[in-house]
C-alpha positions as CSV (number, residue, x, y, z in Angstrom):
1,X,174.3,14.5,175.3
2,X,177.2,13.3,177.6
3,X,177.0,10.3,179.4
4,X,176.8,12.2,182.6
5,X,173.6,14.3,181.0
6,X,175.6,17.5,180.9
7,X,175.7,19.5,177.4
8,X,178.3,19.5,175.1
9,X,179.9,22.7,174.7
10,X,182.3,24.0,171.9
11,X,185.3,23.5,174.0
12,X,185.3,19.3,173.6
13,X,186.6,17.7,171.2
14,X,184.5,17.0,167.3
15,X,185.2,15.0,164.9
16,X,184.6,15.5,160.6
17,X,183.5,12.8,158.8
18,X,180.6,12.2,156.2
19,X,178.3,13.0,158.5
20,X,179.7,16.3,159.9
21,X,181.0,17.5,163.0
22,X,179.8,15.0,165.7
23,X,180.6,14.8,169.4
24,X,182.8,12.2,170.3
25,X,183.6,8.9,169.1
26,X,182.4,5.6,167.9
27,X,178.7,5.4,165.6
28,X,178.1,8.3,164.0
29,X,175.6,10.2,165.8
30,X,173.7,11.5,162.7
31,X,172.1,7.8,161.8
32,X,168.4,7.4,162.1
33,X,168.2,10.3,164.8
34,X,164.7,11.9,164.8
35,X,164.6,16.1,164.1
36,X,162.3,19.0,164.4
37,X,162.8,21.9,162.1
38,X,160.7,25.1,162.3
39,X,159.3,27.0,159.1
40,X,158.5,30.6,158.7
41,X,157.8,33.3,156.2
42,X,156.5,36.4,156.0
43,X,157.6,37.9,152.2
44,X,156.5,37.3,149.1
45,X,154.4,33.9,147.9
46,X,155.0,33.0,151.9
47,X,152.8,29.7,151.5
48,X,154.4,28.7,148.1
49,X,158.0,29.2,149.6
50,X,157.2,26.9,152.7
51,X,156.1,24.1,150.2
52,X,159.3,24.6,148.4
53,X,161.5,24.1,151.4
54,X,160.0,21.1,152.6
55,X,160.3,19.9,148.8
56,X,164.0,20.7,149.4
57,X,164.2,19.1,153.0
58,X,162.3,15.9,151.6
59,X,165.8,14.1,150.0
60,X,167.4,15.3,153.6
61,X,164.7,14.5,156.0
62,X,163.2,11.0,156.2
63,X,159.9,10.1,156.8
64,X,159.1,13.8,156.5
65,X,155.8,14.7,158.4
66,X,154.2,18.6,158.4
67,X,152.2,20.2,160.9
68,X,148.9,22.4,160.0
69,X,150.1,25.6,158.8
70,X,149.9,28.9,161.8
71,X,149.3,32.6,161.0
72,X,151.4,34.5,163.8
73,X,151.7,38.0,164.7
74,X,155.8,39.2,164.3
75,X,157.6,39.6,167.4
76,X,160.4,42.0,168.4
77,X,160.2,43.7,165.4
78,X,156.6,44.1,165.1
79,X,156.6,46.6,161.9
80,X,156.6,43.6,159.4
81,X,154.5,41.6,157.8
82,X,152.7,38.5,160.0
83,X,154.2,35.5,159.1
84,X,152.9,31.7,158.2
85,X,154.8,29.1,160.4
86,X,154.9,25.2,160.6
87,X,157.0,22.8,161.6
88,X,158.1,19.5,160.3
89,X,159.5,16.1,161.5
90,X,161.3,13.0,160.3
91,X,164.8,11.2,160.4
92,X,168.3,12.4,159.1
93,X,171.3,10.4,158.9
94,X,173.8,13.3,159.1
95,X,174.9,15.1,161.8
96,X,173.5,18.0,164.0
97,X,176.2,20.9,161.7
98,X,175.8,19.2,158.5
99,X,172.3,19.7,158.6
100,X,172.5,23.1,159.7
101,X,174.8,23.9,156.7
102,X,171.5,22.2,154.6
103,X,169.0,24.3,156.0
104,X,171.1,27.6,155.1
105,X,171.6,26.1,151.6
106,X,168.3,25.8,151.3
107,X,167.4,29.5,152.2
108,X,169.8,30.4,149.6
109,X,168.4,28.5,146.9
110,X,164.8,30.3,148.0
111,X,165.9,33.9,147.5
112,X,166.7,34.3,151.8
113,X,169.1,37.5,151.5
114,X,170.2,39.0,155.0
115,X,168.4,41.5,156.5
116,X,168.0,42.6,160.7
117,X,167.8,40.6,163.3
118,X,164.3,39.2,163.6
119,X,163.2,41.2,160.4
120,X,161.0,40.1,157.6
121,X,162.6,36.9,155.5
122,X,161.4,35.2,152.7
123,X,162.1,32.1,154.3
124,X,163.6,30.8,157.8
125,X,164.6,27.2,158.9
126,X,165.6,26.5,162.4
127,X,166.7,23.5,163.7
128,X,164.6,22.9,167.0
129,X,165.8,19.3,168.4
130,X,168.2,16.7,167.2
131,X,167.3,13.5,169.1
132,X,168.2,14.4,172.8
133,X,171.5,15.8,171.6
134,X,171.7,18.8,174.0
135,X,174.4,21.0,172.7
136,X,176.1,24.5,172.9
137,X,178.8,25.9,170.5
138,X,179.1,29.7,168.4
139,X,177.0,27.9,165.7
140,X,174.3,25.9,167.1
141,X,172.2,25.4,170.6
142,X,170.6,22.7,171.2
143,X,167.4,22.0,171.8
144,X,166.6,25.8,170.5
145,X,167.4,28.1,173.2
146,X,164.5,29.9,172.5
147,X,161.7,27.8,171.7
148,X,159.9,27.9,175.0
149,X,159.2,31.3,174.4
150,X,158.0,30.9,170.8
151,X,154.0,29.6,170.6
152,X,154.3,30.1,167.0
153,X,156.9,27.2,167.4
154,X,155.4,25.1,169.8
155,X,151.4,25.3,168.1
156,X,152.1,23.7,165.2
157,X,154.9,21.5,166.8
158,X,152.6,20.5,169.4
159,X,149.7,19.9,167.0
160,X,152.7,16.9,165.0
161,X,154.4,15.4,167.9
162,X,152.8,16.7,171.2
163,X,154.7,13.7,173.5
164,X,158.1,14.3,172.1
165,X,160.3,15.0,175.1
166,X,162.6,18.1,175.0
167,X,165.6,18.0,176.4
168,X,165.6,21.9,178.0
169,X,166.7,22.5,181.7
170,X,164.6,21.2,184.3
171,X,163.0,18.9,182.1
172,X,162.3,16.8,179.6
173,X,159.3,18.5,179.0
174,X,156.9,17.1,176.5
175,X,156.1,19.8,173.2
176,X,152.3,19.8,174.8
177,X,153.8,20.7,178.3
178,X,155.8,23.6,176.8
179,X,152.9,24.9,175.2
180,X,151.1,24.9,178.3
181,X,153.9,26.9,179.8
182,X,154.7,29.6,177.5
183,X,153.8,33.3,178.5
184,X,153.5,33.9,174.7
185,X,149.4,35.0,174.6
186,X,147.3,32.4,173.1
187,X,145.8,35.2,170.2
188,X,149.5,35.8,169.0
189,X,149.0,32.4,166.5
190,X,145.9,31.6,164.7
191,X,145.4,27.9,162.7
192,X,144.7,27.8,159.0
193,X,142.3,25.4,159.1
194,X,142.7,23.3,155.7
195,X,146.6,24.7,154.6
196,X,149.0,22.2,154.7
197,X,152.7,22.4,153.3
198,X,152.3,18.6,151.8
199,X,150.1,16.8,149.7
C-alpha cells in the first residue's frame, strides 16, 4: 500500500528482482510478509489433493498453519460436485507475483487442467491477502476482491486467524467481522469435524 493508503494499480511503476515484481523501491517487499491462501477441490481424491498442495506450499510458505477442513455447496455453477475448502497461513519471502506464479505451478504439478469459469477443478489456490499490500493490476487484486462474499473462504479463515485485519474498502475489517457480514447463508458450508490438511 502507498504511503498515502491508496492501492497500487498496474499503471505505477514495478520492479523485477529475486523476489518478483514489487511496488516501488527500497527493501524488497516480499521478506517476512504474512499470507493467506485459500484451498479448494471438488474432483477426484479432493482431500488427498489439498494435503498435497500444502506439502507443495510448505518449502514456499513459512510457518505454515491449516484451518479445519469445510464441506461447501458450489456456487455460480451449481451442477458440480460440492467441494472441500481450507485455508492456510504463514510467511513468504517473495513477492505478491512470484508467488502467484507458485500457486499456478503448483496446480499444474496436481493434474489442474482448465475448464469454465467457476467449474469443477481438481484443485484451486487463491491468494487472499499479502500483508496489507492492497493492490490492483490484470493479474492480481489485492486483498481478493471477492472474498467478502465467499463464507466458504472466510469459515475456515476465520476459524485460523479470526483478528487478522483486511485491508478491503471501508475497513480494515477483522476475518471474524467479515464473516459476520457476509450475505453468503450460514448452511452453504458445513465443518468436518476431525479432517485436517496437516499432521
Amino acid at each position: 500500500m502507498r504511503r498515502d493508503g491508496r492501492r497500487f494499480h498496474a499503471k505505477e511503476p514495478f520492479r523485477r528482482s529475486e523476489f518478483g515484481f514489487l511496488p516501488g523501491r527500497g527493501k524488497p517487499a516480499g521478506v517476512g510478509t504474512g499470507v493467506a491462501i485459500a484451498l479448494g477441490s471438488n474432483l477426484g481424491d479432493r482431500l488427498g489433493t489439498m494435503r498435497a498442495a500444502v506439502r507443495l506450499l510448505g518449502p514456499v510458505v513459512r510457518g505454515l498453519t491449516a484451518s479445519p477442513v469445510y464441506e461447501t455447496d458450489p456456487r455460480i455453477v451449481e451442477r458440480q460436485p460440492r467441494f472441500l475448502n481450507a485455508v492456510v497461513a504463514g510467511t513468504v519471502e517473495i513477492g505478491p507475483f512470484a508467488l502467484l506464479e507458485r500457486l499456478r505451478e503448483i496446480e499444474r504439478r496436481l493434474g489442474r487442467v482448465p475448464r469454465e469459469r467457476y467449474g469443477p477443478r481438481e484443485i484451486d489456490l487463491d491468494l487472499l491477502a499479502y500483508g496489507s499490500l492492497r493492490l490492483v493490476s490484470e493479474r492480481l487484486t489485492l486483498p481478493h476482491p471477492a472474498l467478502a462474499d465467499r463464507r466458504f473462504v472466510l469459515a475456515p479463515w476465520s476459524d485460523l486467524e479470526p483478528e487478522r485485519p483486511v485491508p478491503l474498502e471501508g475497513g480494515p475489517w477483522t476475518v471474524l467481522e467479515l464473516l459476520a457480514r457476509t450475505s453468503d447463508p450460514p448452511d452453504s458450508v458445513q465443518r468436518l469435524e476431525g479432517v485436517r490438511l496437516t499432521d
